[in-house]
Every structure is written in C-alpha cells, then in structure tokens.
KOLPANU-234222 format. One line per 3 residues: for each residue x, y, z of C-alpha. Coordinates in nm, 4 decimals. Layout:
REM KOLPANU-234222
X Y Z  ...
***
This chain:
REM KOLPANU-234222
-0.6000 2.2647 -2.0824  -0.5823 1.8712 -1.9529  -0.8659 1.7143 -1.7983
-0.9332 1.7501 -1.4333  -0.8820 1.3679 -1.3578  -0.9893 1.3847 -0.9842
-1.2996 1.5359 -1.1220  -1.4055 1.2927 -1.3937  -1.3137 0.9901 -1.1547
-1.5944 1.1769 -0.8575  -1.8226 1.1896 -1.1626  -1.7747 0.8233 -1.2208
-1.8264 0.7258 -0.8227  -2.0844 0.9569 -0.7574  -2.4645 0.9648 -0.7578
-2.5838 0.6151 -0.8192  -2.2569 0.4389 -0.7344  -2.2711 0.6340 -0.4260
-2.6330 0.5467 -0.3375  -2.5967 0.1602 -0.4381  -2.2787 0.1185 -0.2439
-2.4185 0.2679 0.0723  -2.7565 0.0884 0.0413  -2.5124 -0.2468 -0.0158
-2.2631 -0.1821 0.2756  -2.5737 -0.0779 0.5155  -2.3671 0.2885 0.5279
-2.5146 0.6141 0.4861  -2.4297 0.7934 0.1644  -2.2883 1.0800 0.3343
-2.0055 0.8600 0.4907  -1.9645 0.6813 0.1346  -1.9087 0.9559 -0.0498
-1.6870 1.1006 0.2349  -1.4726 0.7639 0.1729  -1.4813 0.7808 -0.1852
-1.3557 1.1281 -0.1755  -1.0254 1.0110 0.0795  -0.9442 0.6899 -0.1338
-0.9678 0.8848 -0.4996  -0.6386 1.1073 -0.4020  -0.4937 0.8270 -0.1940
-0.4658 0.5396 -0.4602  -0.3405 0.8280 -0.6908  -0.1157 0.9758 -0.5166
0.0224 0.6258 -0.3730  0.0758 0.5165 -0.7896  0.3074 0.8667 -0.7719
0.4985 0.7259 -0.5265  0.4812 0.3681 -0.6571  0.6437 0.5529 -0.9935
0.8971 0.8002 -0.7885  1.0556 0.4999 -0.5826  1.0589 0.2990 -0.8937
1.3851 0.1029 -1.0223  1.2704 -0.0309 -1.2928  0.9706 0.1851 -1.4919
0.8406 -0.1142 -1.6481  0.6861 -0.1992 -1.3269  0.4584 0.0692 -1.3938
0.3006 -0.1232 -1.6903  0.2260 -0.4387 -1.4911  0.0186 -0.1901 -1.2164
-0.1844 -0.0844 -1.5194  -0.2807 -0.4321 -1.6526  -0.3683 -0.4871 -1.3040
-0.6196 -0.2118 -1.3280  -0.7331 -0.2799 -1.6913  -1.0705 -0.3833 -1.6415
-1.2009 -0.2322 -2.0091  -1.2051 -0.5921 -2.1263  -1.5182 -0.6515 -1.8972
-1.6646 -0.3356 -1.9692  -1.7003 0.0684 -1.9851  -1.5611 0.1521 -1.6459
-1.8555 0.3406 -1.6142  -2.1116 0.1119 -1.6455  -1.9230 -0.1212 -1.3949
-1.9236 0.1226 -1.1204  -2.2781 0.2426 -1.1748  -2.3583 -0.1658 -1.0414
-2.2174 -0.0060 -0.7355  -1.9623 -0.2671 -0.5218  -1.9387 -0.5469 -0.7749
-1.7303 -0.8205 -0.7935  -1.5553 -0.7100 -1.1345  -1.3933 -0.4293 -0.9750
-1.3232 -0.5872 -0.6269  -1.1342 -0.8292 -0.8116  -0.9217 -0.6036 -1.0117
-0.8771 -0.3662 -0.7281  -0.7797 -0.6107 -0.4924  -0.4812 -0.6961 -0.6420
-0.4051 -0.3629 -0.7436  -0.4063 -0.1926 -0.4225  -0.1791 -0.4992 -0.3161
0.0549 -0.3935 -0.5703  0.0397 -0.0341 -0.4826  0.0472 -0.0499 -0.1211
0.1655 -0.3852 0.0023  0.1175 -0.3821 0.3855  -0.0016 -0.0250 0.4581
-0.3376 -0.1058 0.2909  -0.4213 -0.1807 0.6230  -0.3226 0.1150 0.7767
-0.5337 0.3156 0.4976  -0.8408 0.1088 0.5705  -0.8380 0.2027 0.8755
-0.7729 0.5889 0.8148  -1.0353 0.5883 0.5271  -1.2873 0.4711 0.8076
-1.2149 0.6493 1.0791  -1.2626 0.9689 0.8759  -1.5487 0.8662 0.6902
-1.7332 0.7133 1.0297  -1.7513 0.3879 0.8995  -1.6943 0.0527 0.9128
-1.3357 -0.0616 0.8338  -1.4605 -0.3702 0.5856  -1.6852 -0.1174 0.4172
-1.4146 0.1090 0.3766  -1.1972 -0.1765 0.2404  -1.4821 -0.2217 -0.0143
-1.4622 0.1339 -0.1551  -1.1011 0.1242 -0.1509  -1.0996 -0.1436 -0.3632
-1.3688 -0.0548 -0.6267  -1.2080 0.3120 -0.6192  -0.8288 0.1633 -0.7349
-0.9206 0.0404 -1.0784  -1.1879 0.3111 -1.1680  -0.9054 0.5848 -1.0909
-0.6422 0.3845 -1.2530  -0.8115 0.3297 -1.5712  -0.9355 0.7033 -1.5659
-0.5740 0.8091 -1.5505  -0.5363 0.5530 -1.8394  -0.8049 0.6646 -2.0501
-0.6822 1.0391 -1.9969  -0.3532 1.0557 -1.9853  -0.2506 0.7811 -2.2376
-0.4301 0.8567 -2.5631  -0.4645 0.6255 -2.8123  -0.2855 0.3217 -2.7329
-0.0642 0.2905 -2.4285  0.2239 0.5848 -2.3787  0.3730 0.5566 -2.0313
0.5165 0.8527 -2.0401  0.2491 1.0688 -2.1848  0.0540 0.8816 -1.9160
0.3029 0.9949 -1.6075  0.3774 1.4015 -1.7583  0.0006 1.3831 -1.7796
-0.0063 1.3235 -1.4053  0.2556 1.5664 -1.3229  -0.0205 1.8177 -1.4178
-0.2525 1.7032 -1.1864  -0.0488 1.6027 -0.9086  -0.0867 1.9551 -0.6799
-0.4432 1.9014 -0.6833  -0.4526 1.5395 -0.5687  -0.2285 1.6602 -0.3410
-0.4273 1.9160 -0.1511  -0.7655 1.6496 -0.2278  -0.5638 1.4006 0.0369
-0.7841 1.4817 0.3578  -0.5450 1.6638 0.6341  -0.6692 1.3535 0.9132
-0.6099 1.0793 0.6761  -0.2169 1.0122 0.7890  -0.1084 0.9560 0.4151
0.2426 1.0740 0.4194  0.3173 0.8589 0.7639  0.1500 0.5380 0.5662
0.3882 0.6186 0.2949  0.6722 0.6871 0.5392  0.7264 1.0134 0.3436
0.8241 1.3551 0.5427  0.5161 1.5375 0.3149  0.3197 1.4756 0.0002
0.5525 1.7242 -0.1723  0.8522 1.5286 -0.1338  0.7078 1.2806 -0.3478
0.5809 1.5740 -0.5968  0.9601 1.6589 -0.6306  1.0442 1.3240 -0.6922
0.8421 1.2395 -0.9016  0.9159 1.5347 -1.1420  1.2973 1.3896 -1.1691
1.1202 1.1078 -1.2890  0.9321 1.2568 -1.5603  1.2827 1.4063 -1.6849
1.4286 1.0960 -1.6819  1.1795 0.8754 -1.8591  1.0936 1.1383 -2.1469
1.4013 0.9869 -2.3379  1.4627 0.6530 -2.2323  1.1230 0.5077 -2.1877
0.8884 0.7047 -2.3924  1.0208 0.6144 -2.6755  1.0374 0.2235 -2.6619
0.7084 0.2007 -2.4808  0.5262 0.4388 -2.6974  0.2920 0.1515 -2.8454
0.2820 -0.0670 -2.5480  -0.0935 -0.1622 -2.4714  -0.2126 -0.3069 -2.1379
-0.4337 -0.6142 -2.3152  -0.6122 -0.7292 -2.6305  -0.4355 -0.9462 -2.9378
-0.0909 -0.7814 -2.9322  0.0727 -0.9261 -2.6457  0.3551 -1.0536 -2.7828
0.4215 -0.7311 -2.9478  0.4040 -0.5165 -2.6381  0.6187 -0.7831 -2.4654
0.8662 -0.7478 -2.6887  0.8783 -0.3795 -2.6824  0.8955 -0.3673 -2.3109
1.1983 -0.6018 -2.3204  1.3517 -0.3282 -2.5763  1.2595 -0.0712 -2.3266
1.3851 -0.2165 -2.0758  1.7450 -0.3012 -2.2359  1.7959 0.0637 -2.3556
1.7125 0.1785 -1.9578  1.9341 -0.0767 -1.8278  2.2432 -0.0031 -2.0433
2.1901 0.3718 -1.9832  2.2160 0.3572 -1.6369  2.4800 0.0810 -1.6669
2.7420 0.2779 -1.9733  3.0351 0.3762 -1.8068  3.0549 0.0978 -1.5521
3.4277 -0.0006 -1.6859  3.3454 -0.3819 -1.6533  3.2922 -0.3465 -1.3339
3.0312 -0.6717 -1.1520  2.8859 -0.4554 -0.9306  2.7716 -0.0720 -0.9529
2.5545 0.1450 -0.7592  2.4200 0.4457 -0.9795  2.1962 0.7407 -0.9834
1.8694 0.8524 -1.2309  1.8110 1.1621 -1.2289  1.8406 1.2851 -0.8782
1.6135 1.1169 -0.6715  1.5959 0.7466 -0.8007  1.8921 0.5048 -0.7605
1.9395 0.0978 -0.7274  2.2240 -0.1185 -0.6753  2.2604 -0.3178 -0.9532
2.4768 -0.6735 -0.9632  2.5420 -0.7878 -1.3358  2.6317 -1.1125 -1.4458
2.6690 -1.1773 -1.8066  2.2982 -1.3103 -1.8544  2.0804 -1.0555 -1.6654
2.1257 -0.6919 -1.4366  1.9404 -0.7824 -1.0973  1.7786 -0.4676 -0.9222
1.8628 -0.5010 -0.5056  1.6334 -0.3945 -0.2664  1.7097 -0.0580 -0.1128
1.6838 -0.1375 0.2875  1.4822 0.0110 0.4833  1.5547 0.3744 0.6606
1.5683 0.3840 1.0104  1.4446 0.6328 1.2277  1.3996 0.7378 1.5838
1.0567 0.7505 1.7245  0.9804 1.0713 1.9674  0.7491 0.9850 2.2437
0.5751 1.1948 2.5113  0.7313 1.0937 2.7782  1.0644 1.2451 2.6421
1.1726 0.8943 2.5348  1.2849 0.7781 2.1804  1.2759 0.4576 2.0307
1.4859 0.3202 1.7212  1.2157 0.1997 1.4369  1.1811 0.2111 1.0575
0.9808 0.4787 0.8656  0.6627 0.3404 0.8134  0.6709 0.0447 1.0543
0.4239 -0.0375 1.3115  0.6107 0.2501 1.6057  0.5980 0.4928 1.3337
0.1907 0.4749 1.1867  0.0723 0.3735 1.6009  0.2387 0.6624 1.7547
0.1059 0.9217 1.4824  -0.2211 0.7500 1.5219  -0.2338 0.8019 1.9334
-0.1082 1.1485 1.8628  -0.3512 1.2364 1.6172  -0.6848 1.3503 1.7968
-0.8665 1.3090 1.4476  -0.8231 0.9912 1.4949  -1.0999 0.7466 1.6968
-1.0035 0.4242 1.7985  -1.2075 0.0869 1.7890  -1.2376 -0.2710 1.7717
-1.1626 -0.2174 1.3722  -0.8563 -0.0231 1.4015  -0.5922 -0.2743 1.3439
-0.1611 -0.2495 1.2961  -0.0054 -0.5190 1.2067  0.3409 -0.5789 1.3372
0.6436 -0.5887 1.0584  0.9346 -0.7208 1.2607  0.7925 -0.9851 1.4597
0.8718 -1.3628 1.4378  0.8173 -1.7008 1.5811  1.0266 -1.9480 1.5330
0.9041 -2.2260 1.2378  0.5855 -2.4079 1.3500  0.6092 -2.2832 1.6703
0.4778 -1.9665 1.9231  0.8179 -1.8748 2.0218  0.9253 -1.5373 1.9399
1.2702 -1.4951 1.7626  1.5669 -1.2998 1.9982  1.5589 -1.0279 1.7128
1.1879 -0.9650 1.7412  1.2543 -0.8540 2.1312  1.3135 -0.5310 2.0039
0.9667 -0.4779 1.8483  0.7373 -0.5947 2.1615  1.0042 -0.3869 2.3708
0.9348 -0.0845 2.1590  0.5013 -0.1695 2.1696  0.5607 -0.1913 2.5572
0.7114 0.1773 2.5649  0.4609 0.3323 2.3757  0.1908 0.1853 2.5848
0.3894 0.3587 2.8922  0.4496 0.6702 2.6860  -0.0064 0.6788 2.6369
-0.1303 0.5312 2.9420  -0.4867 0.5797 2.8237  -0.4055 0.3740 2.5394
-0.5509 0.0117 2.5361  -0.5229 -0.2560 2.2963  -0.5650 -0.6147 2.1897
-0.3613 -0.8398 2.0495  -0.4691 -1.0694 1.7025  -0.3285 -1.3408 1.5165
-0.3301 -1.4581 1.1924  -0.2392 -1.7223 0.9322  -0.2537 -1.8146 0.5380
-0.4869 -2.0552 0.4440  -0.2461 -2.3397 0.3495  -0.2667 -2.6435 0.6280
-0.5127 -2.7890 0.8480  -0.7665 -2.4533 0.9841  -0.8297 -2.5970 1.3104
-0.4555 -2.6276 1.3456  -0.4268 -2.2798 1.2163  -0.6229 -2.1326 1.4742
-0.4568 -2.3021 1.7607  -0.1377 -2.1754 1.6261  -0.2506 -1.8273 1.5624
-0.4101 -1.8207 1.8887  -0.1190 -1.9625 2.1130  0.1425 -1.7033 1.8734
-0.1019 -1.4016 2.0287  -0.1117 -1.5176 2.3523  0.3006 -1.5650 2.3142
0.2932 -1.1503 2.2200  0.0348 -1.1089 2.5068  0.2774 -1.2612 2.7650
0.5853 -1.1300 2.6178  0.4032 -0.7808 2.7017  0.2872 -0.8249 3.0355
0.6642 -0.9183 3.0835  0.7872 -0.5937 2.9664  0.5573 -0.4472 3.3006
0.3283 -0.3230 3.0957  -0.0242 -0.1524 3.2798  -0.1934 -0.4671 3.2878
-0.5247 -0.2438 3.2311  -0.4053 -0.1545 2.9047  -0.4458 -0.5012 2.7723
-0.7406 -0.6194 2.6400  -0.6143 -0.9978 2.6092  -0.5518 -1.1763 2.2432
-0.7119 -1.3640 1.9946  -0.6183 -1.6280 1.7527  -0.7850 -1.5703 1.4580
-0.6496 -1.8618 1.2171  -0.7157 -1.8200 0.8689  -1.0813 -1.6968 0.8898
-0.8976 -1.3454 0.6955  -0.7260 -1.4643 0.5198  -0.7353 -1.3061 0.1866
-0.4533 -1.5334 -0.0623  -0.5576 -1.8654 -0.1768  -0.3492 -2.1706 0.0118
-0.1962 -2.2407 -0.3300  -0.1290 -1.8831 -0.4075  0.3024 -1.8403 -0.4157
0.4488 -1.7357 -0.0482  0.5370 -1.3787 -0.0932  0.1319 -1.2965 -0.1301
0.0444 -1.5725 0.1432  0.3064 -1.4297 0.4088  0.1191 -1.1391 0.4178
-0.1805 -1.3261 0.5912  0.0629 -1.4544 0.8640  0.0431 -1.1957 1.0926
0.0258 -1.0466 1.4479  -0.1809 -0.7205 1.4859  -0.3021 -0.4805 1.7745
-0.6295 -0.3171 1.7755  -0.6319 0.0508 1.9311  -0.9893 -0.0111 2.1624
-0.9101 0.3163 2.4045  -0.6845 0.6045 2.3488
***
C-alpha cells in the first residue's frame, strides 16, 4: 500500500512547527494549522497541474531542484525551527515557479479561510511548498531520482489531495480549471505517456550532489527521445502542431539546430454577472478570480485582499494607459455596477530597479491614472476608496534580477475593502 503523502507532510508541519510559527507570526495556532492544512493540497495539487499542462516534462525536474532543500538539512529538522529562512528561500521561488501570478490570489484565499493575516499566510505558503515537494520526493522517487515513479506515485494520491482542497478556498478558479478532476484526468494521460518516453532516460536523474553533469546529460537524452517522438512523422515539414496522449499538445517550430515549444494562448471566456450582463475575459484573469470572489459568501473582504490586474498597461515611463488596456478598466467598471456593495482601492507597484523615490511617484500617479480612468467609466463614486502608489516598498525580485521575474512587481492591484 503507498504512503499517505498528505499525511506524513501534516506530521512534518504539525505540533511544534505549528506552535513556533504561530508564536512567530503573532497568529493563533488554530488559524495556523487551519492554513497549513489549505496550502498542503494546494501546492500539490497546483505541481499536478504544473505536470498535466506540461510541454516539455523536463520542466518537472527543474521544480524539484527548486524544492531540494536536503542539502541544508533533514526536512524535518528545518521545519521543526518553525518559519525559517532556509525554507522561505526555497519556497519562494518554488511557488513562483508553480503558480506564477495566482500566488496572490491563493494568499489571499489561504487567509481569508484561515482568519489570518495575508503576509502570514504568505509565510506558511512558502515554508509549506518545499516541505511537500521534497516529501513527494522522498516518497515517491526511491532511491535516486525517477520522475516517473515520482508522478504514478502521485496518481495514487491525487483523489485524496483532491477532496483535502478546502470547498471555500477558490482553487480550481485560481487555476482557471472547470474542477479539480479535470486536472485528475489529465494528468492520468500524462502518466501513460511518460511511462515510456521519460522514465526510462530519466531513471537516474538526481536533483543535486556531485553528479551534475551526469544528470544533465541524461536529461538532454531524455529530452531528444521526447522530442523526436512527438516530432516522427512530420514529413520535413518546419512547422507542426501535435498531440501527447490526449490532453497535452504544443506547437512546435523546428529549425535544424533546436525544436522551440510556443506558448499555447490564453482561453477566453465570457464572464456572467448579476445583473444579466456578460463580459469577454480570460480564464483565470482578474474578471474571472474577482467575480467568483464577490460571489462567494465564504469569502471576507479586507484591506489585504488584493487582485492584481493582467491586461493593463501604461505606456513606457509614463501613467498613460495603453488603447488595448480600455477593455480591462471597462470590464472592472461593470462589475462594480453588477455588486454595488462592492468597494475597492486601487494600488500600484514597481520593481526595484531605478531611483525609489521616482518609483513611487510613478506608481502612485499610474494608480491615480486607473482611479480616474474609473470614475470615467461612471462608476458609484462611493465604491472607490481612492489609490495608492506604493513604489517598490513590495517588491519581492532583486533590481538586477532578469525582467521576466521583475515584471511581475510592476503592477496595478485592487483591494476588495466592502462587499
């Protein structure tokens, strides 16, 4: 019989870690462990996704060296320090990798239910990432590193993270899924199609120690026998979209040097509001999560419930919103109409490259741009709570860090105060 994973992880972040997280994030216990319990299934069941979506499986290996935190230590003994700065670390940059931009919506969720504060919450999520990942490792991989021992080892647990995902969190509209079992069926296609293709090559990959060349090489194997599978039949052709199994697919362009995975665009959807209106959105973007969230009366709102708009842009340098990003502060405007009890404020945000003072004036005058582009769209003036430039005060990416992680620090967000 194989190892209840979401138990050993509890038995991990339990008791002590529990105790010394509360005592260090001023929370109760209760309200810890109530977080601990939401993020355990979350981050697992968001690396299921991660791997069902996945074009190329060897991504999966660079999420687990993200999480490898046994050079430092027994996993164990790390979390029994309770919120320490070896496991932020790792986890930081794993949930990053996992989530991307609807960390922040999860945050939020995690706190809400757990009644309490959002940075808190951000705290456990973080220290719960790399203790669940590496749990899943230890388990599920054996000796060495098998990926896909590691993933049909999680298809035997996946029905009980699953039904462990708390019913108020909003996981499946932060994933911009339908239901958690859509991903469960997905991810079983996956299983079927890595068993031959993957397992094989990867079979002795390991995540770190004196063998990196080794594993580097392997992976490059792996990845050349995956790559002319899905490629053998293509006739010469330059460009050819195909299939795995039958859930995963990816454009792929060759040229005679490398196969280049394209980014599948994003599906969108129409957005049902109260009123009997509709708006056009994508699954998963800001309309999507903020409607479910004002619908949801789980859900409390408050200065630390934040969304962060993902089609919004100024012009370079500058507070002036781009034509195309009309369509996202006109869609914000008729949601507001659609919950009249709704309230919010506007926030702004930048990386931490450039002059901070000059940050903050930017940031500032960019929210008051969203403000005013609002209040143009007749919006109940008493539903606006005014804006805030925040500059670069968040900001979590160093200024030298590359663009694709600092962009994510140049933001606008809304924070639900009233619904």
């Amino acid at each position: 019989m194989a190892t209840d994973l979401l138990g050993s992880i509890e038995n991990i972040l339990g008791g002590d870690f529990a105790s010394k997280a509360a005592s260090q994030l001023g929370e109760s216990k209760d309200g810890i462990i109530k977080a601990i319990t939401a993020a355990i299934p979350a981050i697992l069941t968001s690396f299921i996704h991660k791997a069902s979506t996945a074009a190329d499986p060897t991504m999966l290996t660079n999420i687990f060296k993200r999480a490898d935190v046994q050079s430092a230590g027994n996993v164990s003994s790390l979390a029994s320090e309770g919120i320490s700065s070896n496991l932020i670390s790792k986890g930081v940059d794993l949930v990053q990798s996992l989530l991307g931009d609807k960390a922040a919506p999860l945050v939020n969720n995690i706190a809400n239910y757990a009644g309490i504060k959002a940075s808190s919450a951000e705290s456990v999520l973080h220290t719960t990432a790399p203790v669940a990942m590496n749990t899943l490792l230890q388990q599920g991989g054996g000796q060495g590193f098998n990926i896909t021992n590691i993933l049909a080892y999680l298809n035997t647990q996946k029905d009980k993270i699953f039904a462990a995902v708390p019913a108020g969190l909003g996981l499946s509209s932060i994933l911009g899924v339908g239901n958690l079992s859509d991903i469960g069926h997905r991810f079983n296609g996956l299983i079927g199609g890595l068993k031959d293709n993957f397992g094989r090559a990867a079979a002795s990959v390991t995540p770190s120690g004196t063998k990196k060349w080794g594993w580097m090489i392997i992976l490059l194997v792996a990845l050349a026998i995956i790559l002319w599978y899905l490629m053998k039949g293509c006739g010469g052709s330059n460009t050819e979209t195909v299939t795995v199994t039958d859930t995963m697919s990816a454009t792929v362009v060759e040229t005679p040097q490398e196969k280049i995975p394209v980014e599948t665009p994003r599906e969108s959807i129409k957005v049902s509001l109260p009123n009997g209106k509709t708006i056009d959105a994508y699954r998963g973007g800001i309309e999507d999560h903020l409607v479910q969230f004002l619908q949801d009366n789980s859900q409390k709102a408050g200065k630390d419930v934040w969304f962060d708009f993902d089609n919004l842009n100024f012009q370079t340098g500058s507070a002036s919103i781009t034509p195309e990003s009309e369509v996202q502060v006109s869609n914000l405007a008729a949601i507001l109409e659609a919950f009249p009890k709704a309230k919010i404020k506007i926030g702004g945000y930048t990386d931490r490259s450039g002059d901070s003072l000059a940050n903050q004036k930017l940031s500032n005058e960019r929210a008051q741009a969203v403000l005013a582009a609002l209040k143009g769209k007749n919006v109940n003036p008493s539903q606006l709570q005014g804006a805030e430039g925040y500059g670069q005060q968040f900001a979590k990416a160093a200024a030298d860090a590359p663009d694709d992680q600092r962009k994510l620090d140049r933001r606008i967000s809304i924070s639900v105060r009233e619904k």
